[in-house]
C-alpha positions in Angstrom: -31.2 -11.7 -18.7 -28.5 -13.1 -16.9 -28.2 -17.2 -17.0 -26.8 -19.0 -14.0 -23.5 -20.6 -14.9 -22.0 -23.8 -13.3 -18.5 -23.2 -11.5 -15.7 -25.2 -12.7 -14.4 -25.6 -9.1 -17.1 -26.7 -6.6 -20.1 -27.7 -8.8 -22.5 -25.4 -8.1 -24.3 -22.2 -9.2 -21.5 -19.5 -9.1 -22.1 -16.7 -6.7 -19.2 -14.5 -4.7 -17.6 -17.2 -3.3 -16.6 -18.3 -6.5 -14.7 -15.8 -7.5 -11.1 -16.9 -8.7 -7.8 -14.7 -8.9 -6.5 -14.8 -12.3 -3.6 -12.2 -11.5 0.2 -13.0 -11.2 1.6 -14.8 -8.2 1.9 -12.7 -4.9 4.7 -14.3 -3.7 4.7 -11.7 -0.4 1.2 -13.1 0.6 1.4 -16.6 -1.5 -1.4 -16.3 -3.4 -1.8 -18.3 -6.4 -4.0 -18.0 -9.5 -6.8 -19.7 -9.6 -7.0 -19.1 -5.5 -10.4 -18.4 -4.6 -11.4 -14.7 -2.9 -12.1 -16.4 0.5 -8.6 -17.9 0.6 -6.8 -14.7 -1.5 -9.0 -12.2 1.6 -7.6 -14.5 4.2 -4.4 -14.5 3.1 -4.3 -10.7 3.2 -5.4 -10.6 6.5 -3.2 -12.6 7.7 -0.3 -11.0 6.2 -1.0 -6.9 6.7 -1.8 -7.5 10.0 -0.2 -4.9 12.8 2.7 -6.6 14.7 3.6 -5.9 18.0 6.4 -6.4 20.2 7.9 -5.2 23.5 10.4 -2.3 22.2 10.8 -0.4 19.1 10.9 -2.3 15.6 14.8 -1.7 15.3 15.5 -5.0 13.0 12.2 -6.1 11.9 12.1 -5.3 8.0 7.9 -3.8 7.7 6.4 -6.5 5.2 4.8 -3.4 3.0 4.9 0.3 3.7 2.4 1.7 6.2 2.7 -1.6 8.3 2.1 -0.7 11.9 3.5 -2.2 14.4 2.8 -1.5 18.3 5.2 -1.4 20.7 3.4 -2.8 23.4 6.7 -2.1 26.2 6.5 1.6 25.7 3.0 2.3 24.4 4.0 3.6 21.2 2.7 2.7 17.7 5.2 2.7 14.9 5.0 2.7 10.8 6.9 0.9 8.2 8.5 3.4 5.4 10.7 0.8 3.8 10.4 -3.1 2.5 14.2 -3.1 2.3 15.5 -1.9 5.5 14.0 -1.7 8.7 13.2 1.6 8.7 9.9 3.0 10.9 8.4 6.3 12.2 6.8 6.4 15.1 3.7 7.4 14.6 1.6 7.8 17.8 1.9 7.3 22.1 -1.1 6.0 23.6 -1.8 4.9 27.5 -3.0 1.8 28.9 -4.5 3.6 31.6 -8.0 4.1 32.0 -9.9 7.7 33.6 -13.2 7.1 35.2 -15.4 10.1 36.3 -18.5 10.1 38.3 -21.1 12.1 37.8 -22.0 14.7 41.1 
């Protein structure tokens, strides 16, 4: 039988959004421990999101390998291979432009 416990941090019955970090500090995405998982999730979101940019990514440094980053100018989608230099493969083209076919 499972007992319902009290969290610590917001005085109520603990459920998922209670759920606290207790790992080492991520200084890439500045989570703390002690964080809780809504704020650690957001955090990652907000830091591994897919740049973009008009051009290719010549100078931007990817923030973790397998970034993408889209190169909005040329319709190309790049990805990061390095955290130390900026160093990307392209990965894909893609067009903006839209086919429409009607039926006879």
């Amino acid at each position: 039988m499972r007992i319902a416990e009290i969290c610590p941090t917001c005085a109520t019955y603990i459920n998922a959004s209670c759920i606290l970090y207790d790992g080492l500090y991520l200084s890439t995405i500045g989570v703390s421990p002690l964080d809780s998982l809504e704020v650690v999730l957001s955090k990652i979101n907000d830091t591994y999101a897919s740049q973009s940019g008009s051009g290719a990514p010549t100078t931007q440094i990817p923030l973790y390998i397998g970034q993408k980053y889209i190169d909005t100018l040329n319709s190309k989608i790049w990805v990061g291979l390095s955290t130390t230099e900026p160093i990307w493969a392209l990965s894909a083209s893609y067009s903006t432009t839209s086919t429409t076919t009607t039926a006879p």
